[in-house]
C-alpha positions in Angstrom: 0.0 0.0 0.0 1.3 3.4 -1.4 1.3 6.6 1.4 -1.6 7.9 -0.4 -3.8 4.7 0.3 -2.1 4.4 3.8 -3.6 7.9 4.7 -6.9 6.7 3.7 -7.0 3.8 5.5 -5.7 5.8 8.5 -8.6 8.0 8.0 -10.9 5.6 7.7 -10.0 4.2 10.8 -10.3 7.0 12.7 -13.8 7.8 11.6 -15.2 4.5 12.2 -13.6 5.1 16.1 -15.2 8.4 16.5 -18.3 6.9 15.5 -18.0 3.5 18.0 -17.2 6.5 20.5 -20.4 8.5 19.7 -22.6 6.1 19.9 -21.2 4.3 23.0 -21.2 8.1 24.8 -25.0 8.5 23.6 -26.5 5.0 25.0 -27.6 5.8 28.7 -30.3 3.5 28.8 -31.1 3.9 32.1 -30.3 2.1 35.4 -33.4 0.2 36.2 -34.0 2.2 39.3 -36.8 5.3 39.7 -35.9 8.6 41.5 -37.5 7.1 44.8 -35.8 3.4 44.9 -32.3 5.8 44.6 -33.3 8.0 47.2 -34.3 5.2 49.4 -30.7 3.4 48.7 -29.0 6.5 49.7 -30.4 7.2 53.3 -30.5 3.6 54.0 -26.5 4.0 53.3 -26.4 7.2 55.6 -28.6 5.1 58.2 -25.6 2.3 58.0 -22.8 4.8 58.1 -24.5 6.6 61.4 -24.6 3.3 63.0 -21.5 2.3 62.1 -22.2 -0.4 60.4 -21.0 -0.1 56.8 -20.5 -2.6 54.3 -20.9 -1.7 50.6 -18.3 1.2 50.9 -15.7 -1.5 52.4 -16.2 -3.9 49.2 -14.3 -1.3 46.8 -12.1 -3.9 46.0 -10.3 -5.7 42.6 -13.2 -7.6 41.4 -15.5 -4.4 42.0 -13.3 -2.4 39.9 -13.0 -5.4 37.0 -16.7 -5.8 37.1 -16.7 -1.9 36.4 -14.3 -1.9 33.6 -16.3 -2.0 30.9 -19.5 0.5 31.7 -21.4 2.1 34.6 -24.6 2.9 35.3 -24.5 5.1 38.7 -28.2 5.4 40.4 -27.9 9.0 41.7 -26.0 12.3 41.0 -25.0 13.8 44.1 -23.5 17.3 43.7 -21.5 18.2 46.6 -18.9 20.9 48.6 -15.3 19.7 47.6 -15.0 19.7 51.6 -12.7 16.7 52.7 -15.1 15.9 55.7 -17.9 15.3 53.1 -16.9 12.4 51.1 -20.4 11.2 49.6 -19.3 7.6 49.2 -18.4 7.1 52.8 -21.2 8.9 54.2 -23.9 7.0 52.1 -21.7 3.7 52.2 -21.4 3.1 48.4 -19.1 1.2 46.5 -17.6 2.0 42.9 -20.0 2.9 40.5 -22.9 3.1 42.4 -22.7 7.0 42.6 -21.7 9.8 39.5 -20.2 12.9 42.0 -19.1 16.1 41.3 -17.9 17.7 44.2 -17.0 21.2 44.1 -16.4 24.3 47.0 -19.8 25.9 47.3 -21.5 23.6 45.2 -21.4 26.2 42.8 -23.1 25.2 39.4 -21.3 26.2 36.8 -21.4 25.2 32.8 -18.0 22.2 33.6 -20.3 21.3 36.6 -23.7 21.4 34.9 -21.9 19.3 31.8 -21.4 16.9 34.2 -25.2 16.8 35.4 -26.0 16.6 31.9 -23.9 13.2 30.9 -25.1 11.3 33.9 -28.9 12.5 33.5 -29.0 12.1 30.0 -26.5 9.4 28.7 -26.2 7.4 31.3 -29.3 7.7 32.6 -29.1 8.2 36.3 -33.0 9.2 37.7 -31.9 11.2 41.0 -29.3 14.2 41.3 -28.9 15.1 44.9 -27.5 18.5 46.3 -26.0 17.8 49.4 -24.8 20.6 51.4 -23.1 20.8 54.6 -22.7 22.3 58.2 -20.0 24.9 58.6 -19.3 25.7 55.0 -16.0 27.1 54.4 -17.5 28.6 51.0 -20.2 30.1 52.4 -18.3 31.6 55.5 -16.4 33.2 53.2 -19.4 34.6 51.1 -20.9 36.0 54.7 -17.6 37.4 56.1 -16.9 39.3 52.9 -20.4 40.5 51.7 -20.1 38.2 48.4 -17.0 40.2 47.4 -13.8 37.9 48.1 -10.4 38.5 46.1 -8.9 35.8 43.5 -10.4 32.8 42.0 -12.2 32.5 45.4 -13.8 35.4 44.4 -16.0 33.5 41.5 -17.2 30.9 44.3 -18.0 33.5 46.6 -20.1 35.8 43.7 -22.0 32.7 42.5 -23.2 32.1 46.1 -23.8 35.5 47.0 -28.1 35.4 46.1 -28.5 33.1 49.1 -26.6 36.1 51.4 -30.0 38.1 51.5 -32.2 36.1 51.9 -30.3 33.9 54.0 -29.1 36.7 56.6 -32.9 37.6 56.5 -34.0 34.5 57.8 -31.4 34.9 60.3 -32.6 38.5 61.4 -31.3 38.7 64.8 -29.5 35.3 64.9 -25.4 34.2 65.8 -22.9 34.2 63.1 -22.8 30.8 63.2 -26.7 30.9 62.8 -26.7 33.3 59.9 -23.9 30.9 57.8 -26.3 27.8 58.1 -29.1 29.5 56.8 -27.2 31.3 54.0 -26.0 27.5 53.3 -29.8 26.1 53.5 -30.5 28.3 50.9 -27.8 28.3 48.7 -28.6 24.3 48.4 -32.0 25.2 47.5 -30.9 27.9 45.3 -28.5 25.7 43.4 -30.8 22.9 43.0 -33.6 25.6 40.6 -30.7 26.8 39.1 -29.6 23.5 37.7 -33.1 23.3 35.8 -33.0 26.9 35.3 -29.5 26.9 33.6 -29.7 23.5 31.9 -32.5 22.9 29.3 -31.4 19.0 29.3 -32.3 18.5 32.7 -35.1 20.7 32.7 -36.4 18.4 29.9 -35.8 15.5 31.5 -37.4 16.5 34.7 -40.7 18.0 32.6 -40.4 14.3 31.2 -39.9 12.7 35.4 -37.7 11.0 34.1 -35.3 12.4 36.7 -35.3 13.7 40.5 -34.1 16.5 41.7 -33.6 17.1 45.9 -31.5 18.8 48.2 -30.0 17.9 51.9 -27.9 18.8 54.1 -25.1 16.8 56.2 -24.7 17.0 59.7 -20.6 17.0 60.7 -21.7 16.2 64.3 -23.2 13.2 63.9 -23.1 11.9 60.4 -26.8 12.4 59.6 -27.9 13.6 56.2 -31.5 15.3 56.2 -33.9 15.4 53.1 -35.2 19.5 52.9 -38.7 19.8 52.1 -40.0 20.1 49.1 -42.4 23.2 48.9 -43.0 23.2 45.0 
């Protein structure tokens, strides 16, 4: 074969992997578990991880991983605070592949984070995204002690949280620091989860369509509890 035909064939080649890739990124199919069923999965872990008693989380081991090497097909999305006390695997006692996570300070949603949403909603079909915030937010103590203005790169966490300062410190009026931080956080979580549907037309689709969940908690560094916030729609 001439350099000429070898090019071709090269080419060739390359399209018919880009293809294989498309089509393999575009086939969620789904996970054979509703909104509710994930839901359930994930306190039940947090019940087992208060107690002490975890087991799933421990069984991350080799055959795990090489039972995962070709696919997953993760149940629930959990967005949550980068914060090293907040690992969502441990806390809800899940092995590999049960769980897509984006962790990230604040649990600011931005487009990277929001592209993430978007492939486990829609191509791989998980039915629940959880945003799961927690006590004692560095993020937003840094959003309250500095009015929403920080300096640096911190700075873009700090603007992105500043709507819940308001209305936060409002339903605070007359409360502790300490007071006014946890309901800033309570209400960034809430705020974060309608923007998510507000900023992504693929998940608002797919939650027009219920074929996906959206809720928001909160985690409790005391004692290890994660609590479900109401939902007042």
């Amino acid at each position: 074969m001439n350099m000429k035909g070898t090019r071709i064939a090269r080419l060739i080649i390359g399209a018919a992997v880009a293809a294989s890739a498309a089509v393999a990124f575009a086939s969620g199919g789904g996970v054979g578990v509703s909104a509710d069923e994930a839901l359930q999965r994930l306190m039940d872990g947090n019940k087992q991880y208060v107690a002490g008693q975890m087991g799933a989380c421990t069984a991350s081991n080799a055959a795990k991983r090489e039972a995962l090497s070709t696919g997953q097909k993760p149940y629930a999305i959990i967005l949550s605070c980068s914060d090293s006390r907040v690992p969502p695997e441990i806390i809800f006692d899940k092995t590999m592949g049960e769980i897509f996570v984006i962790r990230v300070a604040g649990n600011v949603p931005d487009p990277l984070v929001l592209g993430s949403i978007e492939y486990a909603a829609e191509h791989i079909g998980s039915p629940l995204i959880m945003v799961l915030g927690h006590e004692r937010c560095g993020a937003v103590t840094a959003t309250v002690q500095t009015k929403g203005k920080a300096h640096g790169n911190i700075g873009a966490i700090v603007k992105t949280i500043a709507p819940a300062l308001k209305k936060g410190m409002k339903d605070a009026k007359g409360k502790s620091n300490a007071e006014i931080i946890e309901s800033v956080s309570d209400v960034n979580v809430k705020l974060v989860a309608k923007n998510i549907t507000k900023k992504s037309p693929v998940v608002a689709e797919l939650v027009k369509e219920g074929k996906i969940k959206i809720v928001t908690a909160k985690y409790d560094l005391d004692d290890g509890k994660v609590t479900l916030f109401e939902d007042k729609k």
